[in-house]
C-alpha positions as CSV (number, residue, x, y, z in Angstrom):
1,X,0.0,0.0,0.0
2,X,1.4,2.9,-0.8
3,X,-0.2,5.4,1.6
4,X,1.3,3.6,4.3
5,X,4.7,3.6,2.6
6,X,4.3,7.4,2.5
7,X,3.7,7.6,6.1
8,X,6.6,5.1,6.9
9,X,8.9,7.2,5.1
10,X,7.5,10.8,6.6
11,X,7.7,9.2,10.0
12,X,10.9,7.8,9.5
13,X,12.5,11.1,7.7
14,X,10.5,13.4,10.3
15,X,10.5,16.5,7.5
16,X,9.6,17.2,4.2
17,X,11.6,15.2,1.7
18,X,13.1,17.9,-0.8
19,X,14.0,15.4,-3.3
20,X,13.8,11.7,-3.8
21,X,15.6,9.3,-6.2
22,X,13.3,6.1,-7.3
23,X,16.7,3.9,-8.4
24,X,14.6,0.8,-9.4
25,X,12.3,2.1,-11.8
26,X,8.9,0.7,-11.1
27,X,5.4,2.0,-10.9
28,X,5.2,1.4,-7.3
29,X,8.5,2.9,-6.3
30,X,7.5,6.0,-8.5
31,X,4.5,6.5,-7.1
32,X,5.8,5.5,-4.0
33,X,8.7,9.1,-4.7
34,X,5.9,11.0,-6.1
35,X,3.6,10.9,-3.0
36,X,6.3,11.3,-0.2
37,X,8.2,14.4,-2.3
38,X,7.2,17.5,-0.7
39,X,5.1,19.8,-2.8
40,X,7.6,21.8,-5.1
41,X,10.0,18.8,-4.3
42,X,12.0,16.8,-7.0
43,X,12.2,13.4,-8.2
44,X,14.8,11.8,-9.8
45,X,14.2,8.4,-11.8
46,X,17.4,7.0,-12.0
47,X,16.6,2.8,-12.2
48,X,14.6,1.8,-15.6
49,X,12.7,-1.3,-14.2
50,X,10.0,-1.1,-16.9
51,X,9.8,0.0,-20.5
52,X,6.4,2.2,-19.9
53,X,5.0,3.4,-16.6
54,X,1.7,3.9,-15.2
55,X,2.4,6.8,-12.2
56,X,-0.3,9.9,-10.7
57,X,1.3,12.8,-12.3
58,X,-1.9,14.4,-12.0
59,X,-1.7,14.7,-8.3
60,X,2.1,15.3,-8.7
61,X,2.1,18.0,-10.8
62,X,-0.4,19.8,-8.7
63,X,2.0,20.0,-6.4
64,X,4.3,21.4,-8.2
65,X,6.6,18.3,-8.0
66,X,9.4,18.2,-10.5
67,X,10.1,14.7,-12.2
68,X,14.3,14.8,-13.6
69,X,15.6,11.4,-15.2
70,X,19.2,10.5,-14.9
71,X,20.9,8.0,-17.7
72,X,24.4,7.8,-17.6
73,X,26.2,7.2,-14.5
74,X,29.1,5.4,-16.4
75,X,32.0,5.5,-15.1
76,X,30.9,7.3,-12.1
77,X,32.0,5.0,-8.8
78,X,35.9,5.2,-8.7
79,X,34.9,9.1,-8.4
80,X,32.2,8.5,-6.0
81,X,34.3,6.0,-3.6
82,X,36.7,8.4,-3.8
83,X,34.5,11.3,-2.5
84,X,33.5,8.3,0.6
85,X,37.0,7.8,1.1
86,X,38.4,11.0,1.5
87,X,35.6,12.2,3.4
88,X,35.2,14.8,0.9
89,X,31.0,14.8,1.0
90,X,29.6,13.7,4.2
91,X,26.4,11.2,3.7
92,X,25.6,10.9,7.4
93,X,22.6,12.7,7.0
94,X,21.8,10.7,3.8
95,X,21.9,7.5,5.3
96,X,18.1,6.9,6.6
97,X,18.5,3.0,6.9
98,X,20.9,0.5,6.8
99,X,20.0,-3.3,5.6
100,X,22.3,-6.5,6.7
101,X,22.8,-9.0,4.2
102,X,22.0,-12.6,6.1
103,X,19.2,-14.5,5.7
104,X,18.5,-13.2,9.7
105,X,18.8,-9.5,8.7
């Protein structure tokens, strides 16, 4: 449900999200970055999980949300671990969750 994703998220986030990034692609992640974006917020569709989607851009663009894709990231990570590395950007505040890798997790 995506209304109670919404809420997750501004419960978790505890402020208006300025922008989001949907990185898989889907109409339920979109949506999903659509509804929890602040009004006059951004989203950026970055992952291309399907060919055509079906999103409310109706309700969206009421808000004044802005919808940005992203295609080419090529190349991009040795620059990016670099940035992690040498603490050059700070992504503490980024960070909202972090997700273990065993089966337990």
């Amino acid at each position: 449900d995506i209304a109670e994703e919404v809420e997750k998220i501004d419960k978790a986030m505890g402020t208006g999200i300025d922008v989001s990034f949907d990185c898989a692609g889907f109409n339920k992640t979109m949506s999903t970055a659509l509804s929890a974006t602040r009004a006059g917020g951004k989203v950026c569709l970055v992952g291309m999980g399907h060919h055509e989607m079906t999103v409310p851009l109706t309700p969206a663009a009421a808000r004044e949300v802005d919808v940005v894709g992203v295609f080419r990231y090529k190349n991009t990570w040795p620059l990016c671990l670099e940035f992690l590395r040498s603490g050059k950007i700070d992504i503490k505040p980024l960070v909202t969750h972090r997700f273990g890798f065993s089966q337990k997790e």
